[in-house]
Each structure stands twice: as structure tokens, then as C-alpha cells.
C-alpha positions as CSV (number, residue, x, y, z in Angstrom):
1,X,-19.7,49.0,22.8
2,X,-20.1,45.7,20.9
3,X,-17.9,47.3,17.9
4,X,-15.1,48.3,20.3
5,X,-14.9,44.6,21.2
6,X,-14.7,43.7,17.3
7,X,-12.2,46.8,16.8
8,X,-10.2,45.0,19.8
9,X,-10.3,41.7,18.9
10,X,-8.9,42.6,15.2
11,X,-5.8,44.7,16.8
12,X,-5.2,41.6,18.9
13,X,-5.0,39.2,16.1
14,X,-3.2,42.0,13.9
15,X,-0.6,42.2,16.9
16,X,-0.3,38.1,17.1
17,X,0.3,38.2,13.2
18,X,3.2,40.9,13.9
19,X,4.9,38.6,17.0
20,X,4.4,35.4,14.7
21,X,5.7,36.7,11.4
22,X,8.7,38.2,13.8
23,X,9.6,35.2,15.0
24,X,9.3,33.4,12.0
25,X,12.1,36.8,10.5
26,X,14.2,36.1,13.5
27,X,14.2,32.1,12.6
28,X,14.8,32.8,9.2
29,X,17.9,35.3,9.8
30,X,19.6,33.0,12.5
31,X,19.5,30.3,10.2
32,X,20.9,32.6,7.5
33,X,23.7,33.4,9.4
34,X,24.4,29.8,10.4
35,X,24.3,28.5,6.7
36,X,26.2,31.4,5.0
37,X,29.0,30.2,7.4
38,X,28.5,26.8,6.4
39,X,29.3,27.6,3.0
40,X,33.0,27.1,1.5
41,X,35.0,30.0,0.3
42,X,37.9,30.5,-1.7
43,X,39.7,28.2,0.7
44,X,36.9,25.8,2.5
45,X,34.7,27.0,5.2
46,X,32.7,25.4,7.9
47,X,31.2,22.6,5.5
48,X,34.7,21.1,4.8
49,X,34.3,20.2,8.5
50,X,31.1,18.1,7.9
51,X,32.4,15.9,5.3
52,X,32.3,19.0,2.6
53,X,36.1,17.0,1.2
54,X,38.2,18.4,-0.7
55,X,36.4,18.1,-4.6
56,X,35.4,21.0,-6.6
57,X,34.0,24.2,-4.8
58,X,30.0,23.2,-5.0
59,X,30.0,20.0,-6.7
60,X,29.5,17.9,-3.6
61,X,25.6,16.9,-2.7
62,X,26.1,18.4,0.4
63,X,26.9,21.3,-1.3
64,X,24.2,21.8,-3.5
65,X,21.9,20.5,-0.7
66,X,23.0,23.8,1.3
67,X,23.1,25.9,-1.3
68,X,19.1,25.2,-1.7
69,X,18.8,25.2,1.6
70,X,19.8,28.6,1.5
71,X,17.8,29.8,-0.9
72,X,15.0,28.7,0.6
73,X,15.7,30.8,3.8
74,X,16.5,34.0,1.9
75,X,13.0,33.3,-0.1
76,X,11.8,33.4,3.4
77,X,13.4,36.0,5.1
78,X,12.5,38.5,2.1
79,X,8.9,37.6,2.3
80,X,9.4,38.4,6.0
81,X,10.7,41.3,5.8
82,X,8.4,42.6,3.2
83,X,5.5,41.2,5.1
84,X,6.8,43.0,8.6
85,X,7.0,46.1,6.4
86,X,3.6,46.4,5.1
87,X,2.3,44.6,8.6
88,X,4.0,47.9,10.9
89,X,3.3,50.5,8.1
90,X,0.2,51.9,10.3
């Protein structure tokens, strides 16, 4: 009986690590989302809105402050994603 507990016990914390890396995926792709439309195009985008101006595509701060930004969030929602992959593989 005492090793069912422990067996239970890990398969809780094994389930919370699922839900808390899945909310953490879910995070990361929202803000994805929200930040690849934040990014000017061809012809400006979102960003152009919040004081992006009208320079060179990328060579404001704000620009390169989003586009690290960004790259920090995909960093994170690979590791995710790789992480839910190898977390669910049982």
C-alpha cells in the first residue's frame, strides 16, 4: 500500500508539471501571436501605431526591442513544445 501512495504522489506532480508547462505553451503562443502582429511589414504594421515612425524598417529601438522580445518567446515556446512532447510521450 505505502508504494501506491509514492506511485500516486509522482503521477500527481507529473500531471501538475504537464498543466504548468501548458500554461506556460499557451502564454508563450498568445504572446507570439500578439508580437508577430506588432511587427512592421512591407508597409508598417501594428508597431507604427505605438510610436514605430516612419524610419528604416527595424532600425528604431522599439524595433529591435520587439524583435528580441520575440525571440525570446519563440526560445520559449519551442522549449515548450519539446518539453510537452517528451512530458505526454507515455
Amino acid at each position: 500500500m505505502a508504494s501506491s501512495g509514492a506511485d500516486e504522489s509522482e503521477w500527481s506532480r507529473c500531471e501538475l508539471m504537464v498543466v504548468v508547462v501548458a500554461v506556460i505553451h499557451v502564454v508563450a503562443s498568445l504572446l507570439m501571436c500578439i508580437l508577430v502582429l506588432m511587427h512592421s511589414g512591407q508597409g508598417g504594421g501594428l508597431s507604427d501605431f505605438m510610436g514605430g515612425g516612419s524610419m528604416a524598417a527595424g532600425s528604431t529601438v522599439m524595433e529591435k526591442n520587439l524583435d528580441r522580445i520575440t525571440v525570446v518567446a519563440a526560445i520559449v515556446f519551442s522549449f515548450t513544445t519539446i518539453l510537452l512532447g517528451l512530458l505526454l510521450i507515455k
